[in-house]
C-alpha positions in Angstrom: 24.8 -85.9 38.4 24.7 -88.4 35.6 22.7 -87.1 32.4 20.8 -91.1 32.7 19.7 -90.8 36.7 16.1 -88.7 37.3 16.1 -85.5 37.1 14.2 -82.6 38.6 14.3 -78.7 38.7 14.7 -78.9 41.9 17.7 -80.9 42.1 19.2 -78.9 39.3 19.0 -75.3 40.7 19.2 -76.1 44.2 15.5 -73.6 44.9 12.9 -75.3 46.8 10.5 -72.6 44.6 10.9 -75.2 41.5 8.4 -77.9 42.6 5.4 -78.1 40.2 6.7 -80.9 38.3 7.0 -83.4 41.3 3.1 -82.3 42.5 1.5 -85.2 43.1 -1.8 -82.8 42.6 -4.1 -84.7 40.0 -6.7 -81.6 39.7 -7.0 -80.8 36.2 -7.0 -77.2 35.5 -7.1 -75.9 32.2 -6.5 -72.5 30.9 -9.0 -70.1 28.6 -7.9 -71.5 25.7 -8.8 -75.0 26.2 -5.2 -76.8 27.4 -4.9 -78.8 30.4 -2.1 -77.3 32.9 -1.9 -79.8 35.2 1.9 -80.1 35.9 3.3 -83.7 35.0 3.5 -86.6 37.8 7.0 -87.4 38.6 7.2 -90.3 36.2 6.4 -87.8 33.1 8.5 -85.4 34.3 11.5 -88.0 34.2 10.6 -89.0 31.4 10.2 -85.6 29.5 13.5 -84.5 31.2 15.3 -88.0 29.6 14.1 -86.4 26.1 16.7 -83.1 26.1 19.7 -82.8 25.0 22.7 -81.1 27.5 22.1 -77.8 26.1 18.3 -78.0 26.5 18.5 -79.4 30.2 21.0 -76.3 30.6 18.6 -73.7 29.8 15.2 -75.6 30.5 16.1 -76.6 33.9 18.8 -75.0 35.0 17.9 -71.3 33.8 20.5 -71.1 31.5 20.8 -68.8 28.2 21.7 -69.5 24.6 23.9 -67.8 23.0 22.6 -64.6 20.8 22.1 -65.0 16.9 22.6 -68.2 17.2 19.1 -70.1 18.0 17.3 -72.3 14.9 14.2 -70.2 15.9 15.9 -66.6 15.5 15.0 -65.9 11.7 12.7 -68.7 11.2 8.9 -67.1 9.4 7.1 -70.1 8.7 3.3 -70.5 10.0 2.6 -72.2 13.0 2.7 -72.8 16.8 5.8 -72.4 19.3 5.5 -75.3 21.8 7.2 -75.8 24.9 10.5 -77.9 24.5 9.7 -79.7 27.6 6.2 -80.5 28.3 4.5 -79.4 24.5 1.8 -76.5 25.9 1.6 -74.1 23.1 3.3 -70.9 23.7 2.7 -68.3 20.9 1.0 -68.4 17.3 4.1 -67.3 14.7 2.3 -64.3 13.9 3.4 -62.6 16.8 7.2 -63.0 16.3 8.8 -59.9 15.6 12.6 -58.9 15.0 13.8 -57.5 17.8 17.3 -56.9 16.9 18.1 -59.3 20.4 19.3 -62.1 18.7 17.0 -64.3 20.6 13.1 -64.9 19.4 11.1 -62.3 20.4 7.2 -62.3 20.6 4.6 -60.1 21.6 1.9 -62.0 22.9 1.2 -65.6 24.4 -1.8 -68.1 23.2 -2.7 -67.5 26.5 -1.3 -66.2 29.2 -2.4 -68.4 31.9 0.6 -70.9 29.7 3.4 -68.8 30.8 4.2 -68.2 34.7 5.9 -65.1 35.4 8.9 -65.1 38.5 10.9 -62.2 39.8 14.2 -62.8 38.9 17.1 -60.9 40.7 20.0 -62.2 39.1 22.9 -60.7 37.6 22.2 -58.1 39.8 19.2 -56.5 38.1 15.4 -57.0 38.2 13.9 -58.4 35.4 10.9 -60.6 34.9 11.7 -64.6 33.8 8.9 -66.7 31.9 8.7 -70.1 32.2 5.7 -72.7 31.3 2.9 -72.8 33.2 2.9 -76.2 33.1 6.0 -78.1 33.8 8.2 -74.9 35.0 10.7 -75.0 32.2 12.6 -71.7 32.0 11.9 -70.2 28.3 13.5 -66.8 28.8 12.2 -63.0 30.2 9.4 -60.6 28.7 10.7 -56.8 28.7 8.4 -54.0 28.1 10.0 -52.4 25.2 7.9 -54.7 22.5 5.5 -53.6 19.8 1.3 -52.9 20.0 -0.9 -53.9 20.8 1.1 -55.4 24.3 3.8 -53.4 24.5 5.5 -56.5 25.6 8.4 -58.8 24.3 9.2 -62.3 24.9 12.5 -63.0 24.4 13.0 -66.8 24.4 15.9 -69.2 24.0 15.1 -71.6 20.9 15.9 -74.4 22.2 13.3 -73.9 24.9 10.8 -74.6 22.2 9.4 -76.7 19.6 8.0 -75.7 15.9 4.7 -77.4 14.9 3.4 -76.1 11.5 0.7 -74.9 10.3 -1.6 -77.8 9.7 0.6 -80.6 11.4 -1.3 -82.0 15.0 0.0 -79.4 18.2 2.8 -82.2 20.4 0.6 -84.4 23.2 3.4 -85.5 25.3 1.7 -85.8 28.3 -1.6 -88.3 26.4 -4.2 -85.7 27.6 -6.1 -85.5 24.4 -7.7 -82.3 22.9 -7.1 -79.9 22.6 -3.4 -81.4 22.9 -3.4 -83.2 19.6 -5.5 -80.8 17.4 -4.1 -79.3 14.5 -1.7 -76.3 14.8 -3.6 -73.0 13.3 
């Protein structure tokens, strides 16, 4: 497939499970913390998708994995919000990253956790639990249950599955849905 034609998770992993980006449901649903989950139409989807690089369409849509110790967002400790890559729904507040010796970012609890969707995932021939965004169903990586209080839990994500918005700057509003999309990162 050429890296210019439409894309789709769907077409990219083959699983007719992947199809909350090309909904044509227009009911708004918003989570607890104020952000509207409605997947994108087609025509955002698209045109998010044309906005990643190879290796973000590898692990964003495809499922893929980068490569440990080696992600911009491993050792980074400045204040702010985690975004996802793809769509722009904040993720997780900086304050709960942790070092989790992975290699890969590791948090402990979401904004909310209506923003992440949680799949069974069988792969490699073990059971483990993947996380992707609520929203637009990219893949950001697998929560374990080996993280610190007060969850217990630990988010291990791929870096380039996300963005960094600091502390201050306005949260990304890639799909023109207004507040709290827009507001200023805490």
């Amino acid at each position: 497939m050429s890296l210019n034609q439409p894309y789709s998770t769907q077409q990219a992993t083959g699983r007719k499970d992947l199809t909350m980006a090309d909904s044509t449901t227009t009911a708004e649903r918003r989570s607890r913390a104020g952000f509207d989950l409605t997947p994108p139409n087609p025509e955002q989807f698209r045109a998010l998708v044309n906005n990643l690089d190879d290796e973000e369409r590898r692990v964003l849509l495809e499922h893929g994995t980068e490569r440990p110790f080696c992600g911009i967002f491993n050792e980074a400790k400045d204040k702010g919000t985690y975004c996802c890559r793809l769509c722009g729904l904040p993720l997780f507040h900086a304050g709960t990253k942790f070092e989790s010796g992975t290699g890969w970012p590791s948090f402990f609890d979401p904004i909310d956790r209506e923003h992440i969707a949680f799949i069974r995932d069988t792969s490699y021939g073990m059971v483990r639990t993947e996380i992707r965004c609520a929203r637009c169903e990219g893949h950001l990586g697998h929560v374990f249950n080996d993280g610190p209080p007060p969850t217990g839990e630990r988010y291990c994500m791929n870096s380039v599955s996300m963005r960094f918005v600091a502390e201050g700057d306005p949260l990304p509003d890639e799909l023109g849905r207004g507040a709290p999309e827009g507001e200023v990162s805490s």
